[in-house]
N, C-alpha and C positions, 0 to 999 in steps of 0.2 A: 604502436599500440596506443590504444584513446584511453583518457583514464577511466573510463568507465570497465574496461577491460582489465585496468593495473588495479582496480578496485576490486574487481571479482576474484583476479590474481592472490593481492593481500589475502580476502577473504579465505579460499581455498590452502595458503598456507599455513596460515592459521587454525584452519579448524585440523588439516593433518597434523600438524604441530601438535595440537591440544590433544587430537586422538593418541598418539605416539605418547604421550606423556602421560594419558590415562590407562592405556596400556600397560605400561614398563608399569609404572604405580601399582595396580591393581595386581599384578604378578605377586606380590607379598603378602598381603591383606586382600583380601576377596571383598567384593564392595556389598555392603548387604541393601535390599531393595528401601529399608528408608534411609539412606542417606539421599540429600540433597547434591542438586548441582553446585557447591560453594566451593573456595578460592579457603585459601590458606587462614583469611583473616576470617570467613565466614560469610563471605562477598557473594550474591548471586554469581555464577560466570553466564553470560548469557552468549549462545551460542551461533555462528553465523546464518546467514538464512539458506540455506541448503537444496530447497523445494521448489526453487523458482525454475519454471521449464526454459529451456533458450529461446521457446518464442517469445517468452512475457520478457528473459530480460533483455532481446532486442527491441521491444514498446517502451521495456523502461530507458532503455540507452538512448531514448529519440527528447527527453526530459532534461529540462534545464539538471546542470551537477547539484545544486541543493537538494533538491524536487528530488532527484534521484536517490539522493543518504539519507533523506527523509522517510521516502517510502521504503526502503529497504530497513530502517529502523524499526517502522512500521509493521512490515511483515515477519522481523524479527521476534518483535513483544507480541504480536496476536500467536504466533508458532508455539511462544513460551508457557500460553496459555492454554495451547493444545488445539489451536484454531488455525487451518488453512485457507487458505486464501488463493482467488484466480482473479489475475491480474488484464484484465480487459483491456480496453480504448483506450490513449497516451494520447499521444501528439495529433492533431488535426489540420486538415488544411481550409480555408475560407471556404471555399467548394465542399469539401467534404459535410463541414459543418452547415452550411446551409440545405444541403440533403437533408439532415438531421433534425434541420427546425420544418423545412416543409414536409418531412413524414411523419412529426410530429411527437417527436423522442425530445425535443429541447423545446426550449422560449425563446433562444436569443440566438443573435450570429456573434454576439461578443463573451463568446463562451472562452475560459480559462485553456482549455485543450487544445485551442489555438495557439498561447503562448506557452506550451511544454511544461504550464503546471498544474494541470489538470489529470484525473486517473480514475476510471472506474474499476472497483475493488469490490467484487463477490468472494464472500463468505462460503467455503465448501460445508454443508448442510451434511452434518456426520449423519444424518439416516439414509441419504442417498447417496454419498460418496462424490457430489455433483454440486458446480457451483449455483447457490439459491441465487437464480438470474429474478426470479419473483417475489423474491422477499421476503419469504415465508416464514423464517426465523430472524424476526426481529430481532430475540439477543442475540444473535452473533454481529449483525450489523450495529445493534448499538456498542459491541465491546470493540468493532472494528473502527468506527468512530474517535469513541473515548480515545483510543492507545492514537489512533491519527492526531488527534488532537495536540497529545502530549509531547505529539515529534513534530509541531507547529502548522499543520494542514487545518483549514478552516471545514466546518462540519454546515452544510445547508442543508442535510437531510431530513434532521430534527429542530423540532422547536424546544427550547430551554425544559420544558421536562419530558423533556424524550418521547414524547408524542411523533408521530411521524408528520413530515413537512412536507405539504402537496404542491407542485409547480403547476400551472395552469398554460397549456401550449393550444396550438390551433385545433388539436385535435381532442384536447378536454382535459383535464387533470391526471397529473403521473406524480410517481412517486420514484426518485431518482435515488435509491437506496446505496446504492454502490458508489458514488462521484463523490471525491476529497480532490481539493483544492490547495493550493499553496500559493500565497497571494503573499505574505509578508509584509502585511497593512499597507498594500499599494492600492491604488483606486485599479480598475482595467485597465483607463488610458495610460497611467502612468508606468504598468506595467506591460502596455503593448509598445510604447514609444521605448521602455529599457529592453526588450527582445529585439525589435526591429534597428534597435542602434548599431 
């Protein structure tokens, strides 16, 4: 078993755990609809991420182990907020990646998703039930940011007041809404020589 498996393991024991204990609880006192999800002291409990499909978490399992608790962090606090999320493109190969830059989806071949910390992350767009592959709601993309941020992924989609941040490739200016990064204040190289080590 890889840990990425013993992690989804934990995860699923846990949240049975936690269901089983909100159960038995609730049997005495009926829960009324404004109580919050809190912990004894008054604690947010914040719950695992439960919505991820097996394909997205075999993309995420192909992610450096950081990269991986990161983003699953990630899609924990956007879920908390009532925000799903579809978990796209992961890990890339040289080849792949250079498809990429001459079709005209990237700038560069020294793209992050090469070194397994790289992740494109659409925003499911609640009036169509469909991940916004176009962008169209900005705020779910800026609050998917923000919380990526907070769990240490680097945000290049926006300029510092969240304006949208245009990349300019062979085939003319994109806007790459979905891409968080996890770089760790490595330069590329010095994070393409710590992968290939």
């Amino acid at each position: 078993m890889n840990r990425s498996q013993i992690i989804l393991l934990v995860i699923a024991l846990a949240f049975l755990s936690w269901s089983a204990f909100k159960f038995f609880a609730n049997t005495e006192e009926e829960r009324t609809d404004a109580e919050d999800d809190t912990d004894n002291e008054g604690n947010p409990i914040t719950l695992p991420s439960n919505t991820v499909s097996n394909s997205a978490q075999a993309r995420i399992a192909k992610l450096l182990p950081q990269v991986q608790e990161a983003l699953y962090a990630t899609i924990d606090g956007l879920q908390s907020q009532g925000i799903d999320v579809h978990v796209g493109e992961t890990l890339r190969t040289e080849s792949q990646q250079q498809s990429i830059v001459q079709g005209g989806a990237s700038a560069t071949n020294r793209s992050w998703h090469r070194l397994g910390r790289a992740i494109d992350v659409y925003p499911i767009n609640p009036d169509t039930g469909e991940p916004d592959l176009a962008g169209k709601r900005t705020d779910l993309f800026i609050a998917l940011h923000k919380e990526a941020m907070s769990h240490g992924f680097t945000n290049i989609s926006f300029n510092a007041d969240w304006t949208k941040r245009f990349i300019t490739t062979n085939k003319g200016k994109i806007w790459d809404g979905g891409h968080i990064q996890y770089t760790e204040g490595l330069t590329w190289d010095q994070a393409y020589a710590q992968y290939n080590a």
